[in-house]
C-alpha positions in Angstrom: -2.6 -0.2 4.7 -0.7 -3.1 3.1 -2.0 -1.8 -0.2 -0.5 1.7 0.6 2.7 0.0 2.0 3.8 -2.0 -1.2 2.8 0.8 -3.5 4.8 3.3 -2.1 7.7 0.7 -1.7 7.3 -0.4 -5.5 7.8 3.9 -6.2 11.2 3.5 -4.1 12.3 0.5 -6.5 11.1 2.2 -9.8 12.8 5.6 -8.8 15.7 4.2 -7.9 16.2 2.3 -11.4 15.3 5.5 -12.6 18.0 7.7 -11.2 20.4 4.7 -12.0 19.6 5.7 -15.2 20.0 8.6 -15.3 23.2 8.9 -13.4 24.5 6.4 -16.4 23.5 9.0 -18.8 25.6 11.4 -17.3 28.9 10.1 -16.7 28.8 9.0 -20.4 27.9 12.8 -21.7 31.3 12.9 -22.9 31.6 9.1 -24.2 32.0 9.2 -28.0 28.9 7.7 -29.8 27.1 7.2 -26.8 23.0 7.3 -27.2 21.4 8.1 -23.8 18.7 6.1 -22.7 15.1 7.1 -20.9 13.3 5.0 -18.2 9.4 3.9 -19.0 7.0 3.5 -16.4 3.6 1.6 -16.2 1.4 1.0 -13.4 2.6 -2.6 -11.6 -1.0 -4.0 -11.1 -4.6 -2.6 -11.4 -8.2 -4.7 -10.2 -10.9 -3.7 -10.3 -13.5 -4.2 -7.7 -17.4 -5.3 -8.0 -19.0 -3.7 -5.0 -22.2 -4.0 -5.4 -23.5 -7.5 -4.7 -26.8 -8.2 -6.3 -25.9 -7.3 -9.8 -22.5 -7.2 -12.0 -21.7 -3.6 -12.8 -20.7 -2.5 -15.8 -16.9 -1.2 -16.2 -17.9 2.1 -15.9 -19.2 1.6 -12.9 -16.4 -0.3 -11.1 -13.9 0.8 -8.8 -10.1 0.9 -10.2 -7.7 0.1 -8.0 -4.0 1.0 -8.1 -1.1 -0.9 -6.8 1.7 1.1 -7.4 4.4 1.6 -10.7 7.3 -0.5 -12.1 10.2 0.8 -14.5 9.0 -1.1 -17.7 11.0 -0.5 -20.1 15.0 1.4 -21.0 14.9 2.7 -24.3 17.4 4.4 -26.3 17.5 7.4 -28.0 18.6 7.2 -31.3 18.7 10.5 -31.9 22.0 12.6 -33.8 24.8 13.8 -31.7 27.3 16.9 -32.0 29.7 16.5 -33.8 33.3 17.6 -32.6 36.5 18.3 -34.8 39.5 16.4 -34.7 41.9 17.0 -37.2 42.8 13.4 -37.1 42.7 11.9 -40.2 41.3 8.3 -38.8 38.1 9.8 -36.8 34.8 9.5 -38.8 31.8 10.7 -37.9 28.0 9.5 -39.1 25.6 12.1 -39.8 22.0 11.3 -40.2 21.5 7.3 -39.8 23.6 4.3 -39.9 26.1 2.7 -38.1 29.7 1.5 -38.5 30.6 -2.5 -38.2 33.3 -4.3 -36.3 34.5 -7.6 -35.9 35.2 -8.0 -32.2 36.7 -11.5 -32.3 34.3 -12.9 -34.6 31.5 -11.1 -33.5 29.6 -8.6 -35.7 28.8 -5.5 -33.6 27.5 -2.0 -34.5 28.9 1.5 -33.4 28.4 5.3 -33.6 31.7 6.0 -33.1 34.1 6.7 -35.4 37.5 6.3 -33.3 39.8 4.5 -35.2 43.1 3.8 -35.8 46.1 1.1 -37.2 47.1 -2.0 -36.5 50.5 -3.0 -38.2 50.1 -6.9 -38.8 53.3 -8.3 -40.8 53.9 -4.8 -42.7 49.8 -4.8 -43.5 48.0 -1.5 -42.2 44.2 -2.9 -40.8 42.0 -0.2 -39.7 40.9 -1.0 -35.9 38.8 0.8 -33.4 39.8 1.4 -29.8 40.2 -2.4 -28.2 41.3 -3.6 -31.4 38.7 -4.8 -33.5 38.7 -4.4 -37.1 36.8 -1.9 -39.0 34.5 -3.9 -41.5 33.5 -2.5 -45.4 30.4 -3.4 -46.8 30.9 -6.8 -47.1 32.0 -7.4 -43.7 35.5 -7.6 -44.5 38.6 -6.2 -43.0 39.5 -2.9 -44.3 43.1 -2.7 -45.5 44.9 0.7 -45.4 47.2 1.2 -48.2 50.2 3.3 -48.2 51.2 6.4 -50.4 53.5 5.3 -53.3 57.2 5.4 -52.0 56.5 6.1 -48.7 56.2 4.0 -45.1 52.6 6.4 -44.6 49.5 5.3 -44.9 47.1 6.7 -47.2 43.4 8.1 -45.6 42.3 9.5 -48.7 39.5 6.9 -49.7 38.5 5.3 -46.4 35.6 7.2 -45.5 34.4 6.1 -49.0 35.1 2.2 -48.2 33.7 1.9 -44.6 30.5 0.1 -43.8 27.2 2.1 -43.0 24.4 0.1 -42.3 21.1 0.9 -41.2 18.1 -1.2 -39.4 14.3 -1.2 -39.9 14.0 -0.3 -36.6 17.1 0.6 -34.6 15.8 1.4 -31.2 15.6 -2.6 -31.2 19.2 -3.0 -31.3 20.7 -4.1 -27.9 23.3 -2.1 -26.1 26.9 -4.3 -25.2 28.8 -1.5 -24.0 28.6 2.7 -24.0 28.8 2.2 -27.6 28.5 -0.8 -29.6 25.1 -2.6 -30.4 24.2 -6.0 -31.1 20.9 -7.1 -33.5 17.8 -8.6 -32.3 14.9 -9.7 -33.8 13.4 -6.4 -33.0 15.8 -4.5 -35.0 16.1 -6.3 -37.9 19.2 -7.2 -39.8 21.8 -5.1 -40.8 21.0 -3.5 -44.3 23.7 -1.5 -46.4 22.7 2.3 -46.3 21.8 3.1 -49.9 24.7 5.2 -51.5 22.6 8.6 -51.5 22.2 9.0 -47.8 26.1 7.9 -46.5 27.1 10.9 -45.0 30.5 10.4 -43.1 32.8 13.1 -42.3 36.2 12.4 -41.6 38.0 14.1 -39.2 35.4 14.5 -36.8 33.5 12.5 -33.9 30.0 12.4 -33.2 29.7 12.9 -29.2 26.8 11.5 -26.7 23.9 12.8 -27.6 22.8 13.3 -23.8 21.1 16.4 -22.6 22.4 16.9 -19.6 20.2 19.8 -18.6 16.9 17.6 -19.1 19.0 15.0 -17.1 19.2 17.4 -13.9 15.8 18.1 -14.7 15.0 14.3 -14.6 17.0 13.9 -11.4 15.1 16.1 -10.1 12.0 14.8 -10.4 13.0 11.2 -9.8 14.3 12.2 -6.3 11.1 14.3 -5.3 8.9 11.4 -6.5 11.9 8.7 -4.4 10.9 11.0 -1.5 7.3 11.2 -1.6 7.4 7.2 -2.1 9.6 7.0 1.3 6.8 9.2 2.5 4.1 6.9 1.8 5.6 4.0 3.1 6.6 6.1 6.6 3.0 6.9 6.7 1.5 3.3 6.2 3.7 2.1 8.9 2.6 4.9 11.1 -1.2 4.3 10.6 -0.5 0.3 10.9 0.7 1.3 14.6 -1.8 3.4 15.3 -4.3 0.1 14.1 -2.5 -2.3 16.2 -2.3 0.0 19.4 -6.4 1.0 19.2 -6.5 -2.9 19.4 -4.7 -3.1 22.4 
C-alpha cells in the first residue's frame, strides 16, 4: 500500500504544478507578447521485477512496475499570436519569427512585444519599451529617434526599418525572465540577425498572448479530474492500510 500511497500523492504534486500552469496562462491571455507554456509529464520511477527465481527472465517477460508521474518539463509555445491594431505610431508588431532586443541596464534581453515609446534624454529622443529600457538596432545599439525638420515632433517613418529582429536556432530554448522578455541559453543558441527577406514588422499594431484559453479550460479540466482521482488513491491506500493494521489486531 505504500507503493499506492506515494503514487497517488506524487499525481497531487504533478497536477497541482500543472494547474499552476495553467492558471499562469490565463491571467496573461491578454499580456502583450506573452507565449503560453504547456506542462510535460513522465513517469517518476519504473523497476522492474525478476519473479521467477531459478532463471533470469528475459525483458519481455518481467514485471513493470509503476511509481507514479512527475511534471518534467514547462515548455513554451512559440507559436504566432493575433495581432491587434493600435493606431499608435510607436507599437510594432513581429509576424512570422524573430524577436526584438533590449538593453535592460546592461543586460541583453529578447521580446515579442512591440510596446514602445520615448524617452527625452537632454533634447535626444531614445526609443524605450515599457520600464525603460532601450530599444536596440541590429548592432545592439540605442536607437535614436529623430525629429521632423522644423518641428519639436519626432519622426516614426523609418523605425520599423531600423529595429532589431533576431532569430535563434532553436528558440523554445530561450529562458523566460518575465511575461515577456527572454534570456539565451546554450539551448537556444545565440542571437542571429533575421536575414532581410523574412523581417516582417508592422507598425502600429501589437501581437497579443498567443494562449488558447478554451484548450486552457479544457486543460483545467482535466488536471482537476486527474487532482481528484490522485486524492482518491491516496484516501483509498490509507483506508486499506487500516483495514491491514486492524485484521492484525
Amino acid at each position: 500500500m505504500n507503493v499506492a500511497f506515494y503514487t497517488g500523492k506524487s499525481g497531487l504534486r504533478a497536477h497541482q504544478e500543472s494547474i499552476d500552469i495553467i492558471s499562469h496562462n490565463l491571467v496573461n491571455a491578454n499580456t502583450y507578447g506573452y507565449k503560453a507554456t504547456k506542462g510535460e509529464f513522465r513517469a517518476l520511477l519504473h523497476s522492474t521485477m525478476d519473479i521467477n527465481k531459478n532463471r533470469e527472465l528475459e525483458d519481455d517477460e518481467k514485471i513493470l512496475r509503476g511509481h507514479g508521474v512527475k511534471l518534467s518539463n514547462q515548455d513554451m509555445l512559440f507559436t504566432q499570436g493575433p495581432l491587434q491594431s493600435t493606431d499608435y505610431e510607436f507599437d510594432f508588431a513581429i509576424e512570422g519569427d524573430g524577436l526584438f532586443a533590449v538593453d535592460n541596464r546592461g543586460d541583453i534581453e529578447y521580446t515579442r512585444n512591440g510596446s514602445f515609446n520615448l524617452s527625452n534624454e537632454g533634447g535626444v529622443l531614445y526609443l524605450v519599451a515599457e520600464d525603460g529600457a532601450y530599444v536596440l538596432d541590429n548592432n545592439y545599439n540605442r536607437i535614436i529617434v529623430p525629429y521632423k525638420p522644423g518641428t519639436n515632433v519626432a519622426d516614426s517613418s523609418e523605425i520599423a526599418d531600423r529595429l532589431g529582429l533576431f532569430t535563434f536556432s532553436n528558440a523554445y530554448g530561450l529562458r523566460r525572465l518575465n511575461e515577456d522578455r527572454f534570456e539565451t541559453t546554450d539551448i537556444s543558441g545565440e542571437a542571429e540577425i533575421a536575414p532581410v527577406g523574412e523581417r516582417i514588422i508592422a507598425q502600429h499594431y501589437l501581437e497579443r498572448s498567443n494562449t488558447d484559453v478554451a484548450q486552457q479550460f479544457a486543460d483545467v479540466i482535466v488536471s482537476q479530474k486527474a487532482y481528484q482521482f490522485s486524492a482518491r488513491v491516496v484516501t483509498t491506500a490509507d483506508e486499506i492500510e487500516q483495514i491491514v493494521n486492524s485484521l492484525r489486531k
